[in-house]
Each structure stands twice: as C-alpha cells, then as structure tokens.
C-alpha positions as CSV (number, residue, x, y, z in Angstrom):
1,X,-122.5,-94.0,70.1
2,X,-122.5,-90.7,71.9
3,X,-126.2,-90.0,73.3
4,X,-128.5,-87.6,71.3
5,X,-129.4,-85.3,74.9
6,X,-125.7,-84.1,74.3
7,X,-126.1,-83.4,70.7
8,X,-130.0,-81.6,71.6
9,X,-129.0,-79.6,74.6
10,X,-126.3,-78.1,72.6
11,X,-128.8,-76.8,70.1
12,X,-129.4,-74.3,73.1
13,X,-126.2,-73.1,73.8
14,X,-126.3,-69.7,71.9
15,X,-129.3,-67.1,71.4
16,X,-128.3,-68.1,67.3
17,X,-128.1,-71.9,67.5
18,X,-130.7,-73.9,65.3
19,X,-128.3,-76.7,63.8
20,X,-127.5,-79.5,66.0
21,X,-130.5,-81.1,67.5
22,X,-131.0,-85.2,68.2
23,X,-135.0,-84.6,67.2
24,X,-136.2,-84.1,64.0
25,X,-133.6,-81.1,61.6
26,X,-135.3,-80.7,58.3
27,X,-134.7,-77.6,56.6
28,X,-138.0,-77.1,54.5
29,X,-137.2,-76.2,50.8
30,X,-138.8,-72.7,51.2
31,X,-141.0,-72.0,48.2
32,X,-143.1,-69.5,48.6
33,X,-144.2,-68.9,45.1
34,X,-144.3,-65.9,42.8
35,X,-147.7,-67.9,41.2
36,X,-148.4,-67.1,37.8
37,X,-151.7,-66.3,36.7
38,X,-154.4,-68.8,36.5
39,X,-155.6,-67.3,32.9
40,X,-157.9,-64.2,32.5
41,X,-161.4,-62.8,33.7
42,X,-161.6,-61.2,37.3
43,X,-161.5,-64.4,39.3
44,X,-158.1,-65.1,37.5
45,X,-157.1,-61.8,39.0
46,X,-158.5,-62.4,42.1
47,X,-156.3,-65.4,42.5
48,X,-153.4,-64.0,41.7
49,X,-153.8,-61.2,43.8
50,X,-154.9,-63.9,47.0
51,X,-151.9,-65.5,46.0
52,X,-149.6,-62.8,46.1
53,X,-150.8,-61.2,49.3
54,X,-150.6,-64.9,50.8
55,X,-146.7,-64.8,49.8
56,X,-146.0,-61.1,51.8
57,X,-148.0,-61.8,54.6
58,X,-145.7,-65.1,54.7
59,X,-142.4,-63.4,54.3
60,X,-143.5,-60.5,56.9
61,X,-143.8,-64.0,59.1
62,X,-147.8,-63.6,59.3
63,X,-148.5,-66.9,59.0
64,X,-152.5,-66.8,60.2
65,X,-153.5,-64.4,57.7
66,X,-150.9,-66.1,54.7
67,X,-153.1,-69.8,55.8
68,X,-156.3,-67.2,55.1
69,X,-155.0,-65.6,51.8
70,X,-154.0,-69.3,50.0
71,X,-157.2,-70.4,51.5
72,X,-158.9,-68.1,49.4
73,X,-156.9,-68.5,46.7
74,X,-157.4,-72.8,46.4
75,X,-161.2,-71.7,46.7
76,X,-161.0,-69.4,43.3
77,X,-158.6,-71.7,42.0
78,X,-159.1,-76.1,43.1
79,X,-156.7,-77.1,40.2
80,X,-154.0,-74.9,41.7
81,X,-151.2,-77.0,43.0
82,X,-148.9,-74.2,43.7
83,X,-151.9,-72.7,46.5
84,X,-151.9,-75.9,48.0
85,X,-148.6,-76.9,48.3
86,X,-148.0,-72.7,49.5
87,X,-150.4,-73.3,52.4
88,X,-149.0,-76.6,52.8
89,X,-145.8,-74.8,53.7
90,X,-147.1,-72.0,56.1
91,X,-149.1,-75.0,57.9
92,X,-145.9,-76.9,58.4
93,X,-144.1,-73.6,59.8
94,X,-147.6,-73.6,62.3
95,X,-146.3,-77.6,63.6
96,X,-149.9,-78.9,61.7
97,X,-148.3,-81.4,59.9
98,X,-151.5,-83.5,59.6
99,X,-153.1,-80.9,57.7
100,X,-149.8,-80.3,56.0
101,X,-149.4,-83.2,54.6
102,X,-153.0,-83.6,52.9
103,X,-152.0,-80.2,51.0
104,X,-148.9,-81.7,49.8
105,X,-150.9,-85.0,48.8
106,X,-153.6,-82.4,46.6
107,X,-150.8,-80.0,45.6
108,X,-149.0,-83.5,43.9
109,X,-152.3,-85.0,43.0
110,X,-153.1,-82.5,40.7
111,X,-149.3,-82.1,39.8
112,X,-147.0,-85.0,40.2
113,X,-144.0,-83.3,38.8
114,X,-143.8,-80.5,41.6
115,X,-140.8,-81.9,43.2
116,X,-140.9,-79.0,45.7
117,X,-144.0,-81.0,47.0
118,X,-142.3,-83.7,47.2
119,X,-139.9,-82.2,49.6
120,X,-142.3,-80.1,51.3
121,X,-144.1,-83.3,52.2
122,X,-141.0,-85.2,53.4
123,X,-140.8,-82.8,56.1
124,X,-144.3,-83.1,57.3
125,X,-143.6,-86.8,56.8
126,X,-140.2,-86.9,58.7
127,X,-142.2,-84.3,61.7
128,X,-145.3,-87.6,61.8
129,X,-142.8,-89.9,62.4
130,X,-143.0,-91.8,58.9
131,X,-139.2,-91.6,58.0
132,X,-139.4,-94.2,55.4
133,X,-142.1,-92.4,53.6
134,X,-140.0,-89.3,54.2
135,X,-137.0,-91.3,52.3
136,X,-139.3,-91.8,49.4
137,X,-140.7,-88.2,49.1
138,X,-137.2,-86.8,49.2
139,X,-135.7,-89.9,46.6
140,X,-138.5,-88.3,44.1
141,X,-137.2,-84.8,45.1
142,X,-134.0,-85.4,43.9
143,X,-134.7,-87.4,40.8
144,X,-137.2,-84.5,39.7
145,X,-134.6,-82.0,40.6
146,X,-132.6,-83.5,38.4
147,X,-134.4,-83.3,35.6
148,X,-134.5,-79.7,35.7
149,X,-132.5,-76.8,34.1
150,X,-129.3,-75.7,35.7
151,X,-130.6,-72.6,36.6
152,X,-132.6,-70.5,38.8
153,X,-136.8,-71.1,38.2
154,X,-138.0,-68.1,37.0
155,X,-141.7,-69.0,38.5
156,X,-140.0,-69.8,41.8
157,X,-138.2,-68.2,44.4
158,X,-135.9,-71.2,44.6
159,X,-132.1,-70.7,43.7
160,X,-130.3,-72.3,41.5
161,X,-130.7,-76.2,40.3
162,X,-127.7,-76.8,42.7
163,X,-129.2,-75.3,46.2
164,X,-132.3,-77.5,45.3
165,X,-131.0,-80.7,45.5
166,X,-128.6,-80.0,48.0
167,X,-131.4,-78.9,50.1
168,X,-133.2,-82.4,48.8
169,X,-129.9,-84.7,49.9
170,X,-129.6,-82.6,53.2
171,X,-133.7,-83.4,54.1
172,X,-132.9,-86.9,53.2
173,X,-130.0,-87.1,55.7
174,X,-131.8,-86.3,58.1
175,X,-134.5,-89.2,57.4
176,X,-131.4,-91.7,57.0
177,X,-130.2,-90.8,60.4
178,X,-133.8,-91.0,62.3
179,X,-133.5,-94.6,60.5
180,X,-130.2,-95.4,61.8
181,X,-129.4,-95.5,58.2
182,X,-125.8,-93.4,59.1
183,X,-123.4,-94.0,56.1
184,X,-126.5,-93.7,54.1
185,X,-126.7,-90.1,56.0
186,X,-123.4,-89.1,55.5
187,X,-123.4,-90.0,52.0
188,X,-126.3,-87.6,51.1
189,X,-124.6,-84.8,53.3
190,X,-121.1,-85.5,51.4
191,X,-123.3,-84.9,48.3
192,X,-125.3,-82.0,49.3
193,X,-121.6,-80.1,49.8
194,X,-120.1,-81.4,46.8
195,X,-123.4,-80.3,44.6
196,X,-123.8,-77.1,46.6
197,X,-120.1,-76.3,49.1
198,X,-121.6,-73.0,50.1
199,X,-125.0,-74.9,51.3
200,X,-126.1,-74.2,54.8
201,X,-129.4,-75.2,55.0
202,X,-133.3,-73.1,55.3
203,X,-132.2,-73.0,59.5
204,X,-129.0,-73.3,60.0
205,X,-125.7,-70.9,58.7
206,X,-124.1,-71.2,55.6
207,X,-121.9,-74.5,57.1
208,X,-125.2,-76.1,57.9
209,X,-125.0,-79.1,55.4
210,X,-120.9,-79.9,57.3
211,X,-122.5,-79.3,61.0
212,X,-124.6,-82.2,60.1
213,X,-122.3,-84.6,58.4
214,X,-120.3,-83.7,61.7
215,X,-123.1,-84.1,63.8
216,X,-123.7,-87.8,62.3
217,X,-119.9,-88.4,62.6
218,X,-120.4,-87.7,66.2
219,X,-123.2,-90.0,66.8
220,X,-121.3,-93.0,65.1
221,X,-118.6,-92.3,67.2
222,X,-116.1,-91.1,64.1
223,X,-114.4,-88.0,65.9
224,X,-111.8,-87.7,63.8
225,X,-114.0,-86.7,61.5
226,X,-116.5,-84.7,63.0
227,X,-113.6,-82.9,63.8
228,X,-112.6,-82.2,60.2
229,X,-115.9,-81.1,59.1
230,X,-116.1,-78.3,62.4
231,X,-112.5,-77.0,61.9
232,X,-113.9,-76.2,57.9
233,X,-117.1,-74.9,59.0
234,X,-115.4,-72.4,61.8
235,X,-113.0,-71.2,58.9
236,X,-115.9,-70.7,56.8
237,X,-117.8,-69.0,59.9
238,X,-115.4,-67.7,62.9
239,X,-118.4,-66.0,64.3
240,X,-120.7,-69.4,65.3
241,X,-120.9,-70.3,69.1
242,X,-122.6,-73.3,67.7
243,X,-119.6,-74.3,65.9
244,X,-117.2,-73.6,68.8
245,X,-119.7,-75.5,71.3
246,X,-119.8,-78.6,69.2
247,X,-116.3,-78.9,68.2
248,X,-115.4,-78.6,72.2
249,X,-117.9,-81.5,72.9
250,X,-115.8,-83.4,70.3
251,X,-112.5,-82.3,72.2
252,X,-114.1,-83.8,75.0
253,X,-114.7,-87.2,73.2
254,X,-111.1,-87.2,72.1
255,X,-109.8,-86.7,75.6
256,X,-108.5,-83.2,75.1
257,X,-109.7,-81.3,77.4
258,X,-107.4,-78.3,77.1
259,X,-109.0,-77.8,73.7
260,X,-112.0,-78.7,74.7
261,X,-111.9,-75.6,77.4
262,X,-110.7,-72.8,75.0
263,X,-113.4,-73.7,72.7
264,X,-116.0,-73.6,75.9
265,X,-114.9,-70.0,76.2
266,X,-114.8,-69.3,72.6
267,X,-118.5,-70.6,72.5
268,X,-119.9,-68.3,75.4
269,X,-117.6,-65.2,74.2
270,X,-120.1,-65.7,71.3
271,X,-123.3,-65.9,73.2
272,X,-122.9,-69.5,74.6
273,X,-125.3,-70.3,77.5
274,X,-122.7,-71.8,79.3
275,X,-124.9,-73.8,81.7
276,X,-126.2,-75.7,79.3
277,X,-123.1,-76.2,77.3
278,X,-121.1,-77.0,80.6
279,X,-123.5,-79.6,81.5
280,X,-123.2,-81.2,77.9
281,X,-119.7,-81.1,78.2
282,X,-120.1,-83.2,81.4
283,X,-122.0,-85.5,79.9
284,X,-119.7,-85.6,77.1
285,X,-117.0,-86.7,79.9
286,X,-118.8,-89.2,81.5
287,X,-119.5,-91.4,78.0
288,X,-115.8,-91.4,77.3
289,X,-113.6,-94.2,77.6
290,X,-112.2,-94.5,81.0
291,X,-108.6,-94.2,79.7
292,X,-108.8,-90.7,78.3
C-alpha cells in the first residue's frame, strides 16, 4: 500500500489543489438555505429576514457574522431545523465540529427527515474521528435522498436529486476509506459517477468524485487503475496540475519514469510547486519494487 504522506503532500503541489489528501476529504453538501417563512406576525418576518442575511453573509464568505445572523434566527425561531442545521454548516467551515455536530443533532431532532443533516453531520462526524458514525449518517443520507423527487428542491439551493446523492456516496467513501473499508470505498465512488458522471465534489473540480476512486486505487496498490480513472479526469480537465501531479506519482509506481517526468513538467507548467511534488515523486521511487 503506497503511504498516505505521498498522497497529502501532493495535495500541495498547485496554488488550485484541494483533492488528494491522506487526512480527512469530505465535501460538505452545501445547503445554505433559501428558508421559507416561519408563518406570519413580525417575528415571522424577523426570522426570515435573520435567515436570509445569515445566507449572504455566508456566500460573501463572512462566516462570523452568518454564525451571528442564524443565531438570531434559532432564537426567534427554536423549532427551526433549517437555522440550526445552516449554522451547523458555517460552524463546520469554522473547524468547530463539537459545536457542529450538536446543531446537526437539534436540526434532526426536531426534523428527522432532513437528510441534508444527515450529511452535514457525517462530516463533522468523519472531522471528530467517529467514522463509523459517519457511515451511518451518510447510509441515512442516501436512503432519504432517495426518496426524494428527481428534481432540483425548490426550498434548497441543492441541485438536482442526482448531485445529492452523489455528493452522499462520495462523503461516504471517504468514511469507508479512513476505515480501511477500500472496495467498500470504491464502490460508493463508482456510484457517485455513474448517478452523477459530471460530479466533482463541494472542493474539488468537476473530476473530483474519479480523483478519489483513483486516489483509493493508489492506496490499494491497484495502478492500473488509478491510472484509468486520471487519464479520464485529464480529458475531462486538461488544465489540473493536480491531475498531472498525481498521475506522474502513479507513473512512478509503475516504473515509468519517462512518463512520470513529462507529467512532472506538465504539473508545474500548471502551477505545480515542484519541491513538494519532486520530493513526493522520491518517495514514490523509494516504495517501489526493487525491480522497476
């Protein structure tokens, strides 16, 4: 099994690189809410207008004063799930995943059909270090996803049913794998493309959900395959240094260096740092079988 410091440092190698990392990669499903109104009278308008400044401030990336605004708006509102699981999310953008998690537990206490929840607390859940609760979070993600219309919620800003649960099956991947659980991993990541082929992921590009399959493939020692899944993601995205970086380290693995070297260059062309991608790469080389 090739050693996870390869796989992290390369999540460094380019000023764009967020994909391939040996710690935690969750995407989060992103649902800042467009929250309906809680009924009429000025406190019902007071909420709604808390909850809608709380959902600007988060997508102008103000995340102190969003935490403030959906603070607010769970005091005019306690039965709100939607407020709860918002700040919820903008706590686990913060790294508070404690505090997180106990506004996903409200948010599905007082809803237990908000599979976004569900999925929002899988995160905080995978981020604590409880990866088998993070498994069960994201199995009731799915199943509620599911259950719901093939189209985009009109509540929501979530996409279609499709980009939901492939964001569900690409969180739970990522769960399998810090379990060791890899053909479990790959299996959610083979369904994440098949439900949704154009999914990247909340972090990553467009050929997110394939840099991970490729990235477990790597850690399993399957190169053959990692190297599938990279030459469909760089046809899909010619531009990624990440893509370019991590199919060289898999070059590398397969004993071809000359490969291995053009996509080095490729990779920094792009905005590589090539110190830290040169001393993956030598790492790379040093785990490979003697008689490459």
């Amino acid at each position: 099994m090739i050693s996870p410091v390869a796989i992290a440092k390369l999540s460094q190698t380019g000023k764009k690189m967020t994909g391939i990392k040996a710690p935690i990669l969750a995407t989060l499903a992103v649902t800042v809410l467009l929250i309906a109104a809680c009924g009429g009278g000025p406190e019902g308008e007071e909420w709604q207008l808390r909850s809608n400044a709380g959902v600007q401030l988060y997508s102008e990336g103000n995340l102190v004063e969003a935490e403030i605004e959906f603070s607010e708006a769970i005091r005019l509102n306690p039965e709100s799930a939607m407020s709860f699981n918002n700040r919820g999310l903008v706590r686990s953008f913060q790294g508070r995943f404690d505090l997180a998690k106990a506004d996903f537990d409200e948010a599905l206490r007082l809803d237990p059909l908000l599979g976004m929840a569900f999925n929002n607390r899988g995160f905080a859940n995978l981020n604590l270090g409880d990866f088998t609760k993070a498994v069960d979070d994201y199995d009731e993600a799915i199943r509620l996803n599911k259950l719901e219309p093939q189209t985009a919620n009109p509540v929501t800003s979530l996409g279609p049913r499709e980009q939901r649960l492939a964001n569900a099956y690409l969180n739970r991947a990522n769960a399998f794998t810090q379990l060791t659980r890899f053909q479990d991993a790959v299996t959610d990541l083979s369904e994440a493309i098949r439900v949704d082929p154009e999914f990247g992921g909340t972090f990553t590009s467009r050929t997110g959900a394939l840099m991970e399959r490729a990235r477990v493939y790597l850690m399993i020692g399957q190169f053959g395959m990692a190297l599938a899944d990279l030459d469909e993601g760089i046809s899909r995205d010619p531009a990624s240094a990440e893509l370019y970086a991590f199919r060289a380290l898999v070059f590398i693995r397969l004993g071809d260096d000359e490969k291995s070297g053009l996509d080095v260059q490729r990779a920094m062309d792009l905005g590589a740092d090539g110190g830290i991608l040169g001393r993956s790469i030598e790492e790379a080389r040093r785990q490979r079988s003697p008689s490459r």
